[in-house]
N, C-alpha and C positions, 0 to 999 in steps of 0.2 A: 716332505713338507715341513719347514718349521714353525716351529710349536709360539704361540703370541706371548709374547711379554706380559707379566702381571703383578699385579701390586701385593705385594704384602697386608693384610686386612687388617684394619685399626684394634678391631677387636682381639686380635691374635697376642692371650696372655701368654708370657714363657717368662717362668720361675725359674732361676738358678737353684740348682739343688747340690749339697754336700752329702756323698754315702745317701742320697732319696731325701733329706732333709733339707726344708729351705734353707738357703745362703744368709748369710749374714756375718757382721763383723768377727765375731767370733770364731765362726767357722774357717774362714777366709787363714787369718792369722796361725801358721804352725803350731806355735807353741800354745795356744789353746785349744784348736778344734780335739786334738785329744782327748782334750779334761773335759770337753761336751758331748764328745760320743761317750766314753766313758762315764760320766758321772750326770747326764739329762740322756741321750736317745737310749743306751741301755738299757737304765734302770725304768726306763717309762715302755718300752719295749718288752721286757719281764715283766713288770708287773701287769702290762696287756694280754701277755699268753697266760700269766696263769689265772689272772680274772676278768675275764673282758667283761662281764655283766658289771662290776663295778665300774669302771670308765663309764659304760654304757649310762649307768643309772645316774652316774654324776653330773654326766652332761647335759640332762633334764634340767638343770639346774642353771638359767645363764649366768649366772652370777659364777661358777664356776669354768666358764670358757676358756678361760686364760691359765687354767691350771693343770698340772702334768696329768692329764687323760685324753687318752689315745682316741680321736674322734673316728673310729670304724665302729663298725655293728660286731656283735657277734659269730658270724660267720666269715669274717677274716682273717680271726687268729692265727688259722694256718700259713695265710700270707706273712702277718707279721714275725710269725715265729721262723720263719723259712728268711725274712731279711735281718731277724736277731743273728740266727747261725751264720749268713753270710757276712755280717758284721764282726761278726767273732774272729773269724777267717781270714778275709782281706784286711779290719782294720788291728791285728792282731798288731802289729807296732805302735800303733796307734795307744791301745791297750797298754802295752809295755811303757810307752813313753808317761802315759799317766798317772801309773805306778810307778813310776821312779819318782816324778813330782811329788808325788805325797813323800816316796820317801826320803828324798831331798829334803822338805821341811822338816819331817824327823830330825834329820841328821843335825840342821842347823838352828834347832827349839836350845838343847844346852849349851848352845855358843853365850860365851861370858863376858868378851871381851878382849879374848885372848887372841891370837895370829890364829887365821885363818887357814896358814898356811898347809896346813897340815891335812885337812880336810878336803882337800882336791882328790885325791887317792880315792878318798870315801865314796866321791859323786858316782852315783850308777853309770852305768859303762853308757848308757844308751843316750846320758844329757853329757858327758865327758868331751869338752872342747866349746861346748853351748854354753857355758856358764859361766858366770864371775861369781867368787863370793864376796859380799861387801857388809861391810856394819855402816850405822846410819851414827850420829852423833853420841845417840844413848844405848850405842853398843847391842844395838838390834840386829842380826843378824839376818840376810836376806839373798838371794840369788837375779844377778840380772842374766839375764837369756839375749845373746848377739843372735838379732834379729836378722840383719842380711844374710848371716850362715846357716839359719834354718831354711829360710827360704831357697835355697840352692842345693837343701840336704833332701833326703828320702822321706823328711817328716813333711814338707809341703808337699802334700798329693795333688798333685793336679789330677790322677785318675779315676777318685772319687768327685770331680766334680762332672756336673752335667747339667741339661737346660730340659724342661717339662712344658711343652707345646698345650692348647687347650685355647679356643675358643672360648667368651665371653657373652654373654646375654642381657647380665645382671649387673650390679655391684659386689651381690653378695659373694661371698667365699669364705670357707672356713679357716676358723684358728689355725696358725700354719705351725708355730713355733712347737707344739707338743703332739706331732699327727706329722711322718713321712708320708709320701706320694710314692703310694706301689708303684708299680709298672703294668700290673695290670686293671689299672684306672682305663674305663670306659673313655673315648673320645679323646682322651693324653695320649700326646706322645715324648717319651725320652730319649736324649738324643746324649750320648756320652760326648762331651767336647769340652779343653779344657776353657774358663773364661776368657782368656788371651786371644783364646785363635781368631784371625782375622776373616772368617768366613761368618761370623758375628755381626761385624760389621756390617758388612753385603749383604746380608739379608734385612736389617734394620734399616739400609739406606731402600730398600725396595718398598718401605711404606710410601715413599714419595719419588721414587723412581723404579718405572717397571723394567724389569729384569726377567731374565731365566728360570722357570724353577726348578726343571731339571740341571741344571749347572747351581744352583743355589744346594739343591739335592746331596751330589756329591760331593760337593763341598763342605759339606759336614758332613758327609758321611754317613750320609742315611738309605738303608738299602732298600731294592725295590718294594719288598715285604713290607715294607712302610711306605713305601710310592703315595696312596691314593688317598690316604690319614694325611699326607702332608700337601697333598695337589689341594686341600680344603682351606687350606689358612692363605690362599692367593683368590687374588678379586682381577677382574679387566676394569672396573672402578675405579676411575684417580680419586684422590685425596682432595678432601674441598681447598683450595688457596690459604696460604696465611701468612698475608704479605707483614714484611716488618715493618715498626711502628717508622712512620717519618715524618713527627710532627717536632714543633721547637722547642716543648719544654720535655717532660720528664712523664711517663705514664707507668703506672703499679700496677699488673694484677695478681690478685691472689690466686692461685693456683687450688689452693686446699692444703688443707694442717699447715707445716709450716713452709711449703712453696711458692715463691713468690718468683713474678716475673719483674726487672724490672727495665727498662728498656728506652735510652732515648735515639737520636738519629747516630748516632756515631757507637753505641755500644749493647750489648746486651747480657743480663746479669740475675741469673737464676740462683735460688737459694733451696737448699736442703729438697732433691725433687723429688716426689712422692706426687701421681699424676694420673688422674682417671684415663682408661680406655675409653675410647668410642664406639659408641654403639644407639642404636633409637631408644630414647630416655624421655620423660616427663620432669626429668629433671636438669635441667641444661647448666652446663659446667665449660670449662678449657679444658682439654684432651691433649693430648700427645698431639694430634693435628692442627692444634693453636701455635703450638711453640716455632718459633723462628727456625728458618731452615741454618744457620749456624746460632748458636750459644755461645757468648767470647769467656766467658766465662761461669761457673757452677762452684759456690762457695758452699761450703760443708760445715755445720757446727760442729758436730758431733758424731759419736759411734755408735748412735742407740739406732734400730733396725727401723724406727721413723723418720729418722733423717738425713740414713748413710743407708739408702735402701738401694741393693745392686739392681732388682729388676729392672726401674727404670732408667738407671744407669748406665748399665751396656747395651740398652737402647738406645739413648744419647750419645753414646761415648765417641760414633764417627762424625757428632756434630759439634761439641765441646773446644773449644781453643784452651783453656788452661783449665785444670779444676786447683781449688785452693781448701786446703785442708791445715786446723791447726797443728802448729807445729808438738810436739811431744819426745823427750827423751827414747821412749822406747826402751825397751827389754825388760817390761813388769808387763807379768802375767793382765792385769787389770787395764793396761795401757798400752797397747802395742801401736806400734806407727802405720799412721793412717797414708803417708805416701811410700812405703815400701809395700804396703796391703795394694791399695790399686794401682800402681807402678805394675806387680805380681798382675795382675788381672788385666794388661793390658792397655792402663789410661799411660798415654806418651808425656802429656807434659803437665806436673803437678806440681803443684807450689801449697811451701808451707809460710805459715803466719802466724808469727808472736805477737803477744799484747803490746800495745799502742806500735806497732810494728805496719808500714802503710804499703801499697806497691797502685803506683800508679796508671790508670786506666782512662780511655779519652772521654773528655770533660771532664775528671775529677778523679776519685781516690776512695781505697778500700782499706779498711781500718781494723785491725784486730783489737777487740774491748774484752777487758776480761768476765770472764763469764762463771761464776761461783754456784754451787748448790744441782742438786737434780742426779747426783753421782753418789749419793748414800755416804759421804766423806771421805769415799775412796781417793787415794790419791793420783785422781785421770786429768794428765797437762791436755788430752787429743780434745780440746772444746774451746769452742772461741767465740764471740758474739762478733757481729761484722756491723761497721759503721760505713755506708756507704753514702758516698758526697759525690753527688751528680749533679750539672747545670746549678751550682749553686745552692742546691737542693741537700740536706743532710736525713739519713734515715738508718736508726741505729735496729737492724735485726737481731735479735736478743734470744731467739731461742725459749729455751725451758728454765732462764735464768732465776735465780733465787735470791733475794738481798738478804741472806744470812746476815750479811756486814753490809747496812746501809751506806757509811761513810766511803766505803769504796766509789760509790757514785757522785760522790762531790770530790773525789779525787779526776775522775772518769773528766767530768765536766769539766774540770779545771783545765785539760790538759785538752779537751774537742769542743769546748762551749754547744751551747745551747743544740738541741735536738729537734729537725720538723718534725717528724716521725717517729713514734717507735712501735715497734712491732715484737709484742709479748706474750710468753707461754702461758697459761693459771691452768696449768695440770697441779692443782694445789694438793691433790691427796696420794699418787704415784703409790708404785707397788713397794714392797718392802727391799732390802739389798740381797735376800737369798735368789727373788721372782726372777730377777737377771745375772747375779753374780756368783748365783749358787754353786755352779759346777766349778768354778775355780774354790771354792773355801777348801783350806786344809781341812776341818771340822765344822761341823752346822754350829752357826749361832745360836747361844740361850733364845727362844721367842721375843721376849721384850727387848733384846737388844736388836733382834731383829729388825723388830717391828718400828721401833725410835730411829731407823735407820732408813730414810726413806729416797723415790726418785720421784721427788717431787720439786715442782715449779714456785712462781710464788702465790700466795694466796691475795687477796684483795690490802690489808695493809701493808706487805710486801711493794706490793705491785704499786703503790701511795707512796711507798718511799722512796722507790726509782724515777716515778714520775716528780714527782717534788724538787728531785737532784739534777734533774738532764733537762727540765723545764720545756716539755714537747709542746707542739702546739697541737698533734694529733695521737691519738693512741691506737692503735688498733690491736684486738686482742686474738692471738691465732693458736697455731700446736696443739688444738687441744683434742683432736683425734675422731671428732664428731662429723666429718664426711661419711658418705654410706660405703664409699671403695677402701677404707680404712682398716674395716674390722678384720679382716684377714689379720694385720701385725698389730694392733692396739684389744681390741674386743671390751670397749669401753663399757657400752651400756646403758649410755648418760638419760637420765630422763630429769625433768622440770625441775624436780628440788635437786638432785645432785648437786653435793657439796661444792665442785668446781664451778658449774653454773650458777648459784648462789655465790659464792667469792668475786666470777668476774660481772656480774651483775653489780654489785657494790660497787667496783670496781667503775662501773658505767656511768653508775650515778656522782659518783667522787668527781669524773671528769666532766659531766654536765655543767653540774655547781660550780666547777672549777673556768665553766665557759672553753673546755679543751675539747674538740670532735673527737669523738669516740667510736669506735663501732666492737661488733662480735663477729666477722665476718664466717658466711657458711657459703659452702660450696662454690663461689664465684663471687669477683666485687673489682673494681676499677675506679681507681684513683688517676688525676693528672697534677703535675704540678707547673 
């Protein structure tokens, strides 16, 4: 007798995880997932085994959510110390490789300005063919890393990646970034596969078309032993409808932080997607089962884990028609290329985009706008703000941007005139440059230089002097992390007087006076034009 076809359950979260760590940019890229096992999941791994009552005690504390302690109880230490040793083991090249980077920068701190040449010999055998040595104008010496040849070398593991199955109820979820996913999590299941494989796909198309699930089964390669953990996350339940928009002008939705739908008859144009699950709520949003059954396109600003987030990505990925990512030199450690990263994982057709650089789309056109600030003044080209000109319609997606340099924006203007829309970050206070760039530093920064070093958005004058230059007639104010399905990758915390909230307030009132429609938008909102 055959077995009924069944859908894939909206609620069914699966985390891509690195070595049991969630996925992220970082991870993703050779030449740093390294320097993050090695210098963030190690060192937060040790200091779990030998004090877990600290962690524990710290985490009382939310204000300390976001910070390197290990969210298990006391009585798992054994687990984590049991995946410390397995870490040690398996990613013992890994290990090696990150050791050589350090001492690669060693090598090239007394570089004077002299030929370089000489210095190759030096390179640790393990980066030896990976590297170029180069000096910058003022005779700074620096290393770029050929990025396609990691990727095709033994340092891209596709063997440590894998995907962590789990049922949803809630929003909530923990800190993911400082806390692995055992394996032996209660109601999880991990499924060793790498992001590429095409059996991915197929199961993600069974949200909305029922399928097999024993043939879904072995096709990733999950054994009986796990059969009846996995017969849970299929429903005989179809997916409520979600027909595409077919009306004549232009409709916006927000999606939450900074995803946005935007959608007229002829196209459809996703931004940065970060996307609640489904499940019975009092709080009503657009889900995954909102989204259009294809997406012509999914523009990317950025590398930070809010808005180049895999989860929902390679859930999308078999419905996606190009995704467009800024374009970036590649081979610094801090900047690695965002379409050889998801190329690697599997996206087929990727396209990069330079400032004031357009590619056209029906009814109108997509615009790369340079996007400054929210990067600690590291030098990352991989960030673009997107201008997108629909039916007539102009709406420049801005991201986490920061008018460091006002005048850039009446450059901006001069070259795209006047703005309907804009759609802007005020994460005005952001975490310091070690929070995210830590594991790459050759050395910890002194604190106040740290600290002066932020990845922050703009604050309310800021955000007055972008509006002031592009001359919007609306503003709407997003990114700022304040969805409840967020806290997993953000763990904001925001309450009433929060300094961010207080800036884009200001911010509120400036466009009132200004007679400009404004909003704050939470959890859901729709716009037409």
């Amino acid at each position: 007798m055959s077995q009924p076809e069944l859908y894939l359950k909206q609620n069914v979260a699966v985390e891509p995880l690195y070595n049991q760590w969630y996925a992220w940019w970082y991870l993703i890229a050779p030449a740093t997932a390294p320097l993050y096992v090695a210098n963030h999941h190690v060192k937060i791994m040790e200091s779990f085994v030998a004090n877990p009552a600290i962690h524990v005690a710290a985490l009382k504390n939310p204000a300390l959510a976001g910070g390197p302690y290990l969210n298990y109880g006391v009585e798992r230490a054994g687990e984590v110390k049991e995946l410390l040793e397995r870490t040690r083991k398996e990613q013992a090249a890994s290990l090696q490789f990150a050791q050589a980077v350090a001492e690669l920068d060693k090598l090239l701190v007394p570089a004077n300005g002299a030929s370089l040449e000489e210095l190759y010999k030096k390179v640790p055998d393990i980066l030896q063919g990976y590297v170029e040595l180069l000096y910058d104008l003022n005779n700074r010496a620096s290393a770029r890393f050929f990025e396609p040849l990691l990727y095709r070398s033994p340092h891209y593991k596709e063997s440590s990646q894998s995907l962590s199955f789990r049922l949803l109820k809630g929003d909530a979820r923990p800190y993911v970034f400082s806390t692995p996913r055992l394996d032996s999590d209660k109601d999880t299941l991990q499924v060793n596969l790498p992001f590429r494989h095409e059996a991915i796909d197929q199961l993600y198309a069974m949200r909305r078309t029922p399928g097999s699930v024993d043939a879904i089964r072995e096709a990733m390669g999950i054994g009986a032993r796990d059969a009846e953990l996995f017969s849970t996350f299929f429903t005989d339940q179809a997916p409520r409808p979600a027909p595409r928009y077919d009306g004549d002008g232009v409709r916006v939705r927000y999606i939450g932080h900074a995803c946005v739908l935007i959608e007229s008859r002829d196209v459809s144009i996703l931004t940065d997607p970060v996307i609640s699950y489904d499940f019975p709520t009092d709080v009503p949003r657009y889900t995954h089962a909102d989204l259009p059954e294809k997406i012509d396109y999914v523009l990317i600003t950025h590398g930070h884990a809010d808005h180049l987030m895999f989860e929902p990505l390679l859930q999308l990925r078999q419905r996606i028609g190009t995704i467009v990512v800024p374009a970036s030199n590649g081979g610094g450690l801090a900047d690695p290329s965002l379409k050889l990263m998801l190329k690697a994982v599997g996206f087929k057709n990727v396209v990069t985009l330079s400032e004031l650089e357009s590619i056209e789309v029906p009814g109108g056109s997509i615009t790369g706008v340079p996007f400054i600030g929210e990067h600690a003044d590291l030098n990352i080209q991989a960030k673009l703000a997107h201008l997108v000109q629909l039916k007539g319609r102009s709406m420049l997606m801005a991201a986490d941007s920061n008018a460091l340099e006002p005048r850039m924006y009446d450059h901006v203007h001069a070259a795209v005139g006047d703005i309907d829309v804009l759609f802007l970050g005020m994460e005005s206070e952001g975490g310091p440059l070690s929070w995210m760039y830590g594991p790459l530093l050759p050395a910890p920064l002194p604190r106040k230089m740290d600290q002066s070093r932020r990845l922050n958005g703009s604050n309310a004058d800021r955000a007055i002097e972008i509006a002031r230059r592009i001359n919007p007639k609306q503003v709407h104010i997003y990114a700022m992390g304040r969805e409840p399905w967020m806290g997993h990758v953000m763990a904001m915390g925001y309450h009433e007087n929060s300094p961010q909230l207080i800036e884009a307030r200001k911010m509120l009132a400036w466009c009132q006076e200004k007679g400009i429609t404004a909003s704050l938008p939470y959890i859901q909102a729709e716009l037409f034009f």
